[in-house]
N, C-alpha and C positions, 0 to 999 in steps of 0.2 A: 602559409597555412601549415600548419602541425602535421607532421607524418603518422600512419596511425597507431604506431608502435611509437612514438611521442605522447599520443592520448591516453594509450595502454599505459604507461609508465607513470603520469603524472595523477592517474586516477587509482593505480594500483593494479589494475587486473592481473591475474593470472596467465590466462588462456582465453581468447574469442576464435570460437568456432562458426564459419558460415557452411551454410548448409543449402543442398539442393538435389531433389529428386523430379525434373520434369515430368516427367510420366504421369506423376502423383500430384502434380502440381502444386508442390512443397516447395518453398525456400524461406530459410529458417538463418536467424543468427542463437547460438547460445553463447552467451557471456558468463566465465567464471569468473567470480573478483575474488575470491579468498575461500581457501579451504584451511587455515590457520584452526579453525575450531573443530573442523571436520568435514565431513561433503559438502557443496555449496547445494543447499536448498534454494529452489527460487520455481514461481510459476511459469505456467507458458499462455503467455497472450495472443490472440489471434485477431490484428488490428490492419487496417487502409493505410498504409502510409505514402506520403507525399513522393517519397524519394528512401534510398536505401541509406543514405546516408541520417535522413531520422529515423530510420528504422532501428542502427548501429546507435546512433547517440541516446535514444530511450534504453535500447539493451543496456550500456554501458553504466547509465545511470543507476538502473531502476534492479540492477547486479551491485552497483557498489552500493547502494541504497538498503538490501536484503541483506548483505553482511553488518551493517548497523544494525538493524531490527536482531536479527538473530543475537546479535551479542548483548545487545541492550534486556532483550528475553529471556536473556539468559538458558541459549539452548546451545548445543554442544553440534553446531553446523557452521557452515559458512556461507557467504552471499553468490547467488549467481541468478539466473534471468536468461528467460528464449522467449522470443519474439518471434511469431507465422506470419509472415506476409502475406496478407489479402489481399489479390488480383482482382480488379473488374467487381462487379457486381451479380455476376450469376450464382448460380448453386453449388454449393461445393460439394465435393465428395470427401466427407470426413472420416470415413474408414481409412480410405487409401493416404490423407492428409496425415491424421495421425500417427500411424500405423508407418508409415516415414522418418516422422519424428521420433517415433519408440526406437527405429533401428538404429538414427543416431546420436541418442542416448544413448545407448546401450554400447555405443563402441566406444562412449568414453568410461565404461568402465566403474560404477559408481562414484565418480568425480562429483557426478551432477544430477541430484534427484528432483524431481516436476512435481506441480501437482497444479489444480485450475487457479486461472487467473480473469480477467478482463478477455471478454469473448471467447472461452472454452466452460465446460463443464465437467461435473463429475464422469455421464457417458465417455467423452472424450478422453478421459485417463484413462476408463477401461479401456479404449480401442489402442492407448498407448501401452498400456501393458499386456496386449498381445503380444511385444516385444521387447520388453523389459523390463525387468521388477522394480527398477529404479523409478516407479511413481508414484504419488500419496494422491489423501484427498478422493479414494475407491467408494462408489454408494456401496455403505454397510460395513464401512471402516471409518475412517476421518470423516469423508461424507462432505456435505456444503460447507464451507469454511463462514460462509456470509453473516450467520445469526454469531460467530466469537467476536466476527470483525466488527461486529456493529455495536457489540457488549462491549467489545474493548474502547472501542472509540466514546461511547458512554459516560466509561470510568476518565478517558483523559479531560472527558470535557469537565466531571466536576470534580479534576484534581485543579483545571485551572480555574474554576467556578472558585474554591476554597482558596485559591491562590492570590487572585485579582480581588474577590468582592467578602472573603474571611468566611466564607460557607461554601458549601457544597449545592444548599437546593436550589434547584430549578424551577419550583413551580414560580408561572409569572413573569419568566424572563422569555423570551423572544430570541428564537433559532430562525435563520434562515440556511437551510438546506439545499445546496447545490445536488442533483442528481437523486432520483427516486426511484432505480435500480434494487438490486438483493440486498442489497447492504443500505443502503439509505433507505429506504423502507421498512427496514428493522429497524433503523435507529432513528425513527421518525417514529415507528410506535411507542418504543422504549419512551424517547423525551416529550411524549403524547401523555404516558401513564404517569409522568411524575407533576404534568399540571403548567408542561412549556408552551408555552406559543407558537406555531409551525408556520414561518411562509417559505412555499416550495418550488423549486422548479426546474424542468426538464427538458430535453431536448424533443423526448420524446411526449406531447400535451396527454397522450392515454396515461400514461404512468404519472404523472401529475394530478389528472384528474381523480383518477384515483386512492391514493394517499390524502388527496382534501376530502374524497369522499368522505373516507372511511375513519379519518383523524379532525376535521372540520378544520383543516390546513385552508390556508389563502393562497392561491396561483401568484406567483409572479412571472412575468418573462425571464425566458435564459440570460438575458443579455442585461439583467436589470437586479440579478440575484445580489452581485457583490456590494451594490450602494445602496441595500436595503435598509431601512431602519429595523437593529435588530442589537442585542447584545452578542451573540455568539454568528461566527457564521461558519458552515461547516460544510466544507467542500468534499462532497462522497462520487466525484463523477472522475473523468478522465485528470490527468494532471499539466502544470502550468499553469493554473489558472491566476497564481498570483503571482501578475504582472504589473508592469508601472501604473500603468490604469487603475487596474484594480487595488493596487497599494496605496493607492491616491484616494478614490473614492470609497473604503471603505469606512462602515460606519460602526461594524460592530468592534467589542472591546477584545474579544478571545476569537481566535480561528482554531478549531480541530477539527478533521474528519477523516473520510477511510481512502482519500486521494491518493496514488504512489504522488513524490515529486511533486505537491502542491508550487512549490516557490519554483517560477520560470528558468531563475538564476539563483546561485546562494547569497546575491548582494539581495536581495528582495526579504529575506527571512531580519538584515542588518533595517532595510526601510523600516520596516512593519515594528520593531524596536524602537526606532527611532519617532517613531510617530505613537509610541507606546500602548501599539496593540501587541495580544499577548498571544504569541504563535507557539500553538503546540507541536514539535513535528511530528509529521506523519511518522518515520520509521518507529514512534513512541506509540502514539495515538492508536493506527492499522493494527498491533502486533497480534490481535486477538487471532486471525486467520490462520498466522503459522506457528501460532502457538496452539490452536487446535489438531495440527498436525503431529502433534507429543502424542497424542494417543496412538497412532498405527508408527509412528519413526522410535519411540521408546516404551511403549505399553503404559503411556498415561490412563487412569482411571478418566472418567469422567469429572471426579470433584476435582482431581488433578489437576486439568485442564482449566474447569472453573477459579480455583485457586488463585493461578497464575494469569489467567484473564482479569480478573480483580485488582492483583495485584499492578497493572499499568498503574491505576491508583497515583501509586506508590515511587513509580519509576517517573512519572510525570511529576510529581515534587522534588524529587532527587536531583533532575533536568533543569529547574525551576531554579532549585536556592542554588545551583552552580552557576549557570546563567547570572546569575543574582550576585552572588560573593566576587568574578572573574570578572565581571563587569562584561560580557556576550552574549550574543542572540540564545535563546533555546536550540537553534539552531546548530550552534558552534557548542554550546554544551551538549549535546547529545552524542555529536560523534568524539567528542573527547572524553564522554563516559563509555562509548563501544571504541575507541581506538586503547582504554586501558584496558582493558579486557583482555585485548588482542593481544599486547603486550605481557601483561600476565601470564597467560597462555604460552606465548615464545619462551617469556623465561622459563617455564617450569618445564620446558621439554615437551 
């Protein structure tokens, strides 16, 4: 088994911090993978885990994952990622949970700025910024990242719409929709208003139910979402989901959605190629979230922001005809158009 400063090494990280305030019932990993471009932006997730050891390997990932997005966005940050451990099932006390996490944030210094992720909210930045200014994503500044992430996700799907089938529109074609959450429920009205097809489905059957109400979406089961008959399928819920199974039985021709870490492994991004479906990656597809963050991290306007949301478009073709000329997954073109960046960057000092 790999030492974990062998894992650190061969993924790049910087710096992993674990973190632990009992009292508060806080324990916390933050992973910084690259400050090359600038502070390592990345959220802080508040998730069950199995064991602390997946706790560490989502951190590590879903850190070297945000240094992609960010460079691919074209923002002048670097990749990092915290992960809160959630004990047991009772009530938490998210004053004191947070409010933990601000302090240790704040002893790194601006290395490593937060803002919400999967299971925290904009609240919960304010209770982190009790103790440090090092967070975005504040109600009345950046605000819900959910309605960019779902814009942006949008734009990838019909840059690979335009890519696969020589157009962009969607009316007619058939989404099936993993996760009906803040962001999959925007991006289920969004591909509602342009005349898609919707079948949906959740872990949670209320949030399900709801999105068919209100879009005349079709329920499917969770477990039955990935071998749906559908042209696109678009994974908005937790990440992993494409796995052998699911690479096997899937039916649609494009995957994009607002998942971190869709692919289980990186050999699953090379299957999904090989069986010539058209995987947009997430670090492309998601970017709209923390490119809304432009507006309180460098005083983006609003159209600003819009702009650059739009513009995935644009970066999702670029990912496309590389992938395409190099003979590689979208997968492997993506971080080879965010590791030139990186590069770039080094050289110019």
């Amino acid at each position: 088994m790999k030492s974990v400063f062998d894992t650190l090494a061969a993924m790049g990280h910087e710096q992993v911090l674990f973190c632990a305030d009992e009292p508060a019932g806080y324990r916390a990993i933050i992973a910084i993978h690259s400050t090359a471009l600038g502070p390592a932006l990345g959220g802080t997730r508040l998730l069950g885990y199995a064991s602390d050891e997946e706790a560490l390997v989502d951190a590590l990932r879903l850190s070297r994952g945000m240094t992609h997005k960010n460079a691919l966005a074209g923002m002048d940050v670097g990749g990092g990622k915290a992960v809160v451990l959630r004990g047991g099932a009772g009530p938490l006390d998210r004053e004191r949970l947070f409010r933990a996490h601000g302090r240790f944030i704040e002893r790194l210094g601006g290395r490593f700025i937060t803002g919400e992720d999967v299971g925290t909210t904009p609240a919960d930045m304010e209770l982190i910024r009790r103790e440090t200014r090092h967070v975005k994503g504040l109600a009345g500044e950046g605000g819900d990242p959910s309605p960019w992430t779902a814009r942006g996700v949008l734009r990838a799907i019909q840059a690979g719409a335009r890519h696969r089938w020589g157009s962009d529109e969607l009316a007619g074609r058939t989404v099936a929709l993993q996760g009906c959450g803040s962001v999959g429920g925007r991006l289920a009205a969004e591909l509602h208003r342009l005349g898609a097809r919707l079948l949906v489905a959740d872990v949670d059957p209320d949030r399900a139910r709801h999105v068919a109400a209100e879009l005349g979406a079709t329920i499917v089961p969770p477990n039955a979402i990935t071998s749906a008959q559908a042209d696109i399928f678009a994974p908005c819920a937790l990440g992993g989901v494409l796995d052998d199974r699911a690479v096997q039985e899937l039916k649609a021709e494009i995957v994009a959605g607002a998942a971190n870490n869709q692919l289980l492994e990186p050999r699953h991004g090379d299957a999904l190629a090989a069986r010539g479906v058209l995987y947009i990656p997430d670090v492309v597809a998601n970017a709209g979230g923390v490119l809304s963050g432009g507006a309180d991290l460098f005083g983006w306007s609003r159209a600003e922001v819009h702009r650059r949301v739009q513009a995935i478009y644009d970066t999702v073709l670029r990912v496309l005809e590389i992938a395409t000329n190099d003979g590689v997954s979208p997968q492997l073109a993506a971080e080879r158009l965010a590791e030139a960046r990186l590069r770039e960057r080094a050289a110019a000092g």
